[in-house]
C-alpha positions as CSV (number, residue, x, y, z in Angstrom):
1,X,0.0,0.0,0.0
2,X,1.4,3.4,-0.9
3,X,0.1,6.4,0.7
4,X,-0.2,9.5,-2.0
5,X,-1.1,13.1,-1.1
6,X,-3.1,14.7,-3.5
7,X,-3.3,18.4,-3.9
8,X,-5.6,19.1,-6.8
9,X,-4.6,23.3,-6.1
10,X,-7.5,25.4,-8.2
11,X,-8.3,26.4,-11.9
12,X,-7.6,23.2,-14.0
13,X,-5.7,21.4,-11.3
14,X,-8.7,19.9,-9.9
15,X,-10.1,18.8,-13.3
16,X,-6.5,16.9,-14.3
17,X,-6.4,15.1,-11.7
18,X,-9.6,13.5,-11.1
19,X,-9.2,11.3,-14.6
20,X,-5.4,11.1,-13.4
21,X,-7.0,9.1,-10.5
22,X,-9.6,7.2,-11.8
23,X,-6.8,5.8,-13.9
24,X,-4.7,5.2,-11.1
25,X,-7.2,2.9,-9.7
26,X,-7.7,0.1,-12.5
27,X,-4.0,-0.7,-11.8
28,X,-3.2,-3.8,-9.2
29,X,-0.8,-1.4,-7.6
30,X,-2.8,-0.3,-4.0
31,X,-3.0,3.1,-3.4
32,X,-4.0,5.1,-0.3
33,X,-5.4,8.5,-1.4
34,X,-5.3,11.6,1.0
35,X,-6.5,14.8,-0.4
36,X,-5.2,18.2,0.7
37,X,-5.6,22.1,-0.1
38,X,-3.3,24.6,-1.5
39,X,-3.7,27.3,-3.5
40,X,-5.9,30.5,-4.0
41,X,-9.3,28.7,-3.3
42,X,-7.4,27.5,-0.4
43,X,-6.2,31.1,0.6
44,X,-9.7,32.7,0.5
45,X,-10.9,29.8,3.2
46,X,-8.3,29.6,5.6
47,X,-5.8,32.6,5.0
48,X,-2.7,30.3,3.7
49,X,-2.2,29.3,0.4
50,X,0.2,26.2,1.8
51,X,-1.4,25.0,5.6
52,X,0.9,23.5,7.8
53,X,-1.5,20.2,7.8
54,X,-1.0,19.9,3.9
55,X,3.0,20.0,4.4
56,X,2.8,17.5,7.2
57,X,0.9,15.3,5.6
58,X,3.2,15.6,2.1
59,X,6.3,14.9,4.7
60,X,4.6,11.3,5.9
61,X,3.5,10.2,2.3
62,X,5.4,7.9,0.2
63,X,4.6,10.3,-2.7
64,X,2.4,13.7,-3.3
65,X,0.4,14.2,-7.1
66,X,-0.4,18.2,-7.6
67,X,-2.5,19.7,-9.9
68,X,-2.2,23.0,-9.7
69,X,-2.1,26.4,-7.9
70,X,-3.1,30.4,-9.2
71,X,-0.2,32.4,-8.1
72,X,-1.8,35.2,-5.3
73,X,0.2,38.7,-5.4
74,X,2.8,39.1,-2.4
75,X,2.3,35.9,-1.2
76,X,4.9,33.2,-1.7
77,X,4.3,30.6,-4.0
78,X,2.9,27.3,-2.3
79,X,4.6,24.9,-5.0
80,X,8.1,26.7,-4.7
81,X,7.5,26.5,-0.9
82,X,6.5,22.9,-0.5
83,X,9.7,22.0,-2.6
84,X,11.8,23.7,0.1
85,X,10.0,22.3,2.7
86,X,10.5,18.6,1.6
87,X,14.0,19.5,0.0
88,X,13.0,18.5,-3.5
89,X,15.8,19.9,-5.1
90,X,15.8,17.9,-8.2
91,X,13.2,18.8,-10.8
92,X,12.7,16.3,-14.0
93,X,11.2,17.4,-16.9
94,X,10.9,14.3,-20.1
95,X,10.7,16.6,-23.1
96,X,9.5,13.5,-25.7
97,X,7.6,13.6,-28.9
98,X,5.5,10.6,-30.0
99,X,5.4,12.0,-33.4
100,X,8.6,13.4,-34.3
101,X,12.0,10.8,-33.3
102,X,14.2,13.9,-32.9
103,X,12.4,15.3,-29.7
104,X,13.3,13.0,-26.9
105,X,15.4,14.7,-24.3
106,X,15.2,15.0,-20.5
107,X,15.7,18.5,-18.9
108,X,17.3,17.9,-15.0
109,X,16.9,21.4,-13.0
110,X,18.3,22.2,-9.9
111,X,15.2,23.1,-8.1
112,X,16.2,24.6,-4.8
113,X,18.6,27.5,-5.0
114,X,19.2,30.4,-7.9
115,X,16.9,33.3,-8.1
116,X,13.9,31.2,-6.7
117,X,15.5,31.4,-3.2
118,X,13.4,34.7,-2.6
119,X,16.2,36.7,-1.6
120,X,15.0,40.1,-2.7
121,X,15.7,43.3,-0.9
122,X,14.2,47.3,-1.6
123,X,16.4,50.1,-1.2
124,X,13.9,52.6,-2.1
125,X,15.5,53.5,-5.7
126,X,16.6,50.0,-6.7
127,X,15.5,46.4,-5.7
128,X,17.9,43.6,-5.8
129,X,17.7,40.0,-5.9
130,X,20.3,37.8,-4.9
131,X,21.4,34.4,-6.8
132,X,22.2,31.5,-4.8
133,X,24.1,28.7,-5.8
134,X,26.2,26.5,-3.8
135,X,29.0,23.5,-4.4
136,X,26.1,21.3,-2.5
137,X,23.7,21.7,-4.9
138,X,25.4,22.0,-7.7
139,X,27.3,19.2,-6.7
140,X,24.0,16.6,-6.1
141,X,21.7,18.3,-9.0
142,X,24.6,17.1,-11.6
143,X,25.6,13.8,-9.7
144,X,21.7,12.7,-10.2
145,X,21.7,14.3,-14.0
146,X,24.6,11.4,-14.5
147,X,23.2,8.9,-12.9
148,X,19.9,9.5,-14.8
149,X,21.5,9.4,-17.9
150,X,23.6,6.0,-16.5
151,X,20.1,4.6,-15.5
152,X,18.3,5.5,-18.6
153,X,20.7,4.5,-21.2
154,X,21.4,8.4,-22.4
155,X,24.8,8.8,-24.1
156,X,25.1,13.1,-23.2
157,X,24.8,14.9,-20.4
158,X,24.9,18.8,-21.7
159,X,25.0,21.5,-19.2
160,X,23.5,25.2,-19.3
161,X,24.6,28.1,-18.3
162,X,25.6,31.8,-18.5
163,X,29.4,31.8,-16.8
164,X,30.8,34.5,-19.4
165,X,28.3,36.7,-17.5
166,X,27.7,35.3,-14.4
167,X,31.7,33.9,-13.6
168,X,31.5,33.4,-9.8
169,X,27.7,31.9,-10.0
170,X,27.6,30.0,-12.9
171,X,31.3,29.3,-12.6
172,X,30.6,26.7,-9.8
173,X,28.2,25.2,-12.1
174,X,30.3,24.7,-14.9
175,X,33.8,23.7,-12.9
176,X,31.3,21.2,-11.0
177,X,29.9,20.2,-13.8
178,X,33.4,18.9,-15.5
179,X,34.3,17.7,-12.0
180,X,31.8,15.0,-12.0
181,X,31.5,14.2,-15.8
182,X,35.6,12.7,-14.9
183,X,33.8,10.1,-12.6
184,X,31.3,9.2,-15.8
185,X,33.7,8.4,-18.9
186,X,31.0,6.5,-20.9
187,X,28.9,9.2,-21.1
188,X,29.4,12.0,-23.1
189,X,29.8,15.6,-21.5
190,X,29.7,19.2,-23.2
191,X,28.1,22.6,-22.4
192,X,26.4,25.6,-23.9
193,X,26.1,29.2,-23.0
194,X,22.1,29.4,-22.0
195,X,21.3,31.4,-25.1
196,X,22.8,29.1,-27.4
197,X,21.0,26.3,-25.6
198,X,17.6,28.1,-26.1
199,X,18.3,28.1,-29.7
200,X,19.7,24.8,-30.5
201,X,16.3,23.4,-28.8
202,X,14.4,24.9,-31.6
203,X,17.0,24.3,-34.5
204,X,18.7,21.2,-33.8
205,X,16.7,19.8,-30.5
206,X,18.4,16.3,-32.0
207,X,21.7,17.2,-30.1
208,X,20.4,16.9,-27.0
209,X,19.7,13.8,-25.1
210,X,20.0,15.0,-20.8
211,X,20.1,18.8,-20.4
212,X,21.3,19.8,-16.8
213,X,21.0,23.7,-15.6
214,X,19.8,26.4,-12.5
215,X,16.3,27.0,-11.8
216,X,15.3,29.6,-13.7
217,X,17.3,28.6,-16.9
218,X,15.9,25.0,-16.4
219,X,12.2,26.9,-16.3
220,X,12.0,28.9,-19.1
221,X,14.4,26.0,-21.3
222,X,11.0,23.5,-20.1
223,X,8.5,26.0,-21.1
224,X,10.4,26.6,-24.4
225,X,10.7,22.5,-25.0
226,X,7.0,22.7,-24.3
227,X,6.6,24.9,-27.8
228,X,8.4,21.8,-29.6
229,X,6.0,19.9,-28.5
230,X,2.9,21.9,-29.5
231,X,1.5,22.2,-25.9
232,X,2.1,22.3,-22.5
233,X,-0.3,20.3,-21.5
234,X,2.2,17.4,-22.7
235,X,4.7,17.5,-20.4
236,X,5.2,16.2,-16.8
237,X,7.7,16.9,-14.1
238,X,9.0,15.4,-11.4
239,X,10.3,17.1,-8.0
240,X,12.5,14.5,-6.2
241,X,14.2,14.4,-2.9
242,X,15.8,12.2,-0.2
243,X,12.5,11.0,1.2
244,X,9.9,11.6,-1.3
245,X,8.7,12.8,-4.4
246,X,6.0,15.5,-6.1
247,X,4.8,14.5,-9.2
248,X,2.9,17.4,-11.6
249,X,2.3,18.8,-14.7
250,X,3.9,21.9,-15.8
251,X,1.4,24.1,-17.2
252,X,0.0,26.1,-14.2
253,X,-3.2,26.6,-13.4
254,X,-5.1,28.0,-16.7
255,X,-7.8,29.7,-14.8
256,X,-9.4,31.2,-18.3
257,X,-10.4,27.6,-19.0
258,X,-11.0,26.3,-15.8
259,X,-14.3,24.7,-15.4
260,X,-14.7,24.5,-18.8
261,X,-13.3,20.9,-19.0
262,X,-11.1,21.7,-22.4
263,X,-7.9,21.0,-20.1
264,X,-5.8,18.6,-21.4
265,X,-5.0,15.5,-18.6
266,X,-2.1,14.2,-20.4
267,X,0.8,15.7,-18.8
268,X,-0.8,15.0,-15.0
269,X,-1.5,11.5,-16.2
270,X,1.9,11.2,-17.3
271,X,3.4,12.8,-14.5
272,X,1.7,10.0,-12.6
273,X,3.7,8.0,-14.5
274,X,6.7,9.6,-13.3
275,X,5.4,9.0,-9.8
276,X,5.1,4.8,-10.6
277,X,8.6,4.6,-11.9
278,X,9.6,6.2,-8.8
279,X,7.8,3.8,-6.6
280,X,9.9,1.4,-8.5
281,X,6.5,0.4,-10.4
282,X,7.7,0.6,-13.7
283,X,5.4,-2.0,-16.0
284,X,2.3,-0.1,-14.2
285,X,4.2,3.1,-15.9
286,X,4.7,1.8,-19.0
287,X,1.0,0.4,-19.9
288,X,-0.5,3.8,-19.0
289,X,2.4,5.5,-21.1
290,X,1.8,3.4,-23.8
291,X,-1.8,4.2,-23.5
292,X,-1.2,7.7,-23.8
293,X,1.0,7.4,-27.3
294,X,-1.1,5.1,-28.9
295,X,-4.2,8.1,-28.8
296,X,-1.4,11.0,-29.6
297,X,-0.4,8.9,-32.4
298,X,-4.2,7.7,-33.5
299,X,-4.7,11.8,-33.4
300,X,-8.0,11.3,-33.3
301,X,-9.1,12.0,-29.8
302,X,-7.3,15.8,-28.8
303,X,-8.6,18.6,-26.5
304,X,-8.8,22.4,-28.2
305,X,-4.3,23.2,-27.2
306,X,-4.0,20.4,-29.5
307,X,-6.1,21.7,-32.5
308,X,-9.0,19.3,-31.2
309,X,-12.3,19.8,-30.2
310,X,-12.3,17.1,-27.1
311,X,-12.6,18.0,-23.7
312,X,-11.1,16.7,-20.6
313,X,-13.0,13.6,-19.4
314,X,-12.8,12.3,-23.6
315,X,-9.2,11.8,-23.6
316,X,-9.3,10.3,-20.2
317,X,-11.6,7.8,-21.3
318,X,-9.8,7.3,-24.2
319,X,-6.6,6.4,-22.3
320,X,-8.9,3.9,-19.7
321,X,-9.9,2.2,-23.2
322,X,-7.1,1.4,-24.3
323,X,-6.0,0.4,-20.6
């Protein structure tokens, strides 16, 4: 029996994960579903966007599947806050296209430090924020990108960064970087200046196979990947950590279609995917995975950010048919 924490959050978080669910369940694999509240719907009822309960019960769960949150103005984002509080500094991002052989890459972002530390200061004519990055997480954010690429059968581990601009910062990312690629001879390593990397994903997006950067580079290179892709709403994530895992899609929270069930479910239902290989469940993974390319492939059965006319609950049940 695994015990999962679910945060569906608010807009379309609560409508991708209810088919995410109900396709959880026709698996063998016993699951113990706890539901819990963050977010702005969350906010307006009890004054936090992230309640202390919801973090403790994250802590205790063998895994957590979250929709997604609306960002609230000067309040702290709940997702960037529940990484830190279970130290999930490694964020996973499968960038793969089931229609195009070229597209199959795997972005690994440090997920704990850079400009998403919050350090921000106002001295009345200027605000400054402060970049953090450390040997540690360098250090463990490209030791796991290896490994991944070790585990996965990738050939190249590429890292981004910015250290003709940045020098002290990115600096320890690149020096570690070479550091640890000595300890991996098998596997190809190289790097690119962030810009460069930004445009070789749309040009050549062939030449990369494990892409390991900061943050905010590893953000906005995700979101990008999503444009190869046609949609966000195809691509998962994964937030990993000593003790557990957070498993959820990457497209936020959508709230000018929410409740209008035209979300797409795919990239929660593969980011519960994500979440089975993690809990070492990987032939559970693979049929629903499978399930999932064999109706991107049929292109048949699409919701509207795919140039279809589906909704929500459509492609689910598609997916539970072919289960």
């Amino acid at each position: 029996m695994y015990n999962i924490t679910v945060i569906p959050g608010d807009g379309i978080g609560k409508e991708v994960i209810k088919p995410t669910i109900d396709i959880l369940e026709t698996l063998n694999t016993k699951f113990d579903f706890v539901y819990k509240d963050a977010g702005k719907e969350c906010y307006e009822k009890v004054g936090s966007n992230l309640p202390e309960d919801t973090i403790n019960e994250a802590k205790n769960s063998d895994s957590i599947l979250f929709g997604a949150v609306t960002s609230i103005p000067q309040q702290k984002s709940a997702i960037v806050t529940l990484r830190r509080e279970l130290d999930l500094y490694i964020n996973q991002r499968p960038i793969k296209s089931y229609t195009d052989d070229n597209i199959d890459f795997t972005i690994i972002r440090e997920n704990s430090e850079g400009l998403y530390a919050h350090m921000e200061e106002d001295y009345g004519d200027e605000t400054i924020a402060f970049r953090k990055i450390t040997y540690n997480g360098c250090q463990r954010i490209i030791k796991y990108a290896f490994e991944y690429a070790l585990k996965t059968n990738r050939k190249q581990v590429t890292a981004a960064h910015k250290s003709n601009v940045l020098p002290l910062t990115d600096g320890i990312f690149k020096d570690t970087f070479y550091n640890i690629a000595g300890d991996y001879e098998n596997i190809k390593s190289n790097d690119y200046y962030i810009d460069a990397t930004a445009m070789y994903l749309v040009t050549n997006p062939e030449r990369f196979d494990v892409i390991v950067t900061t943050n905010l580079f590893g953000d906005i290179l995700s979101d990008e990947a999503g444009g190869l892709l046609g949609s966000l709403g195809l691509i998962p994530s994964a937030n990993i950590g000593e003790k557990t895992g957070l498993f959820e899609p990457v497209h936020g929270s959508a709230p000018d279609i929410a409740g209008l069930n035209k979300a797409n479910p795919t990239a929660m239902i593969l980011s519960s995917c994500l979440m089975l290989e993690y809990l070492n469940q990987q032939e559970e993974a693979d049929l629903i995975r499978n399930a999932v390319e064999e109706i991107i492939k049929e292109d048949k059965i699409k919701t509207p950010d795919m140039g279809g006319n589906n909704n929500t609950q459509e492609v689910a049940n598609a997916i539970l048919h072919k289960l």
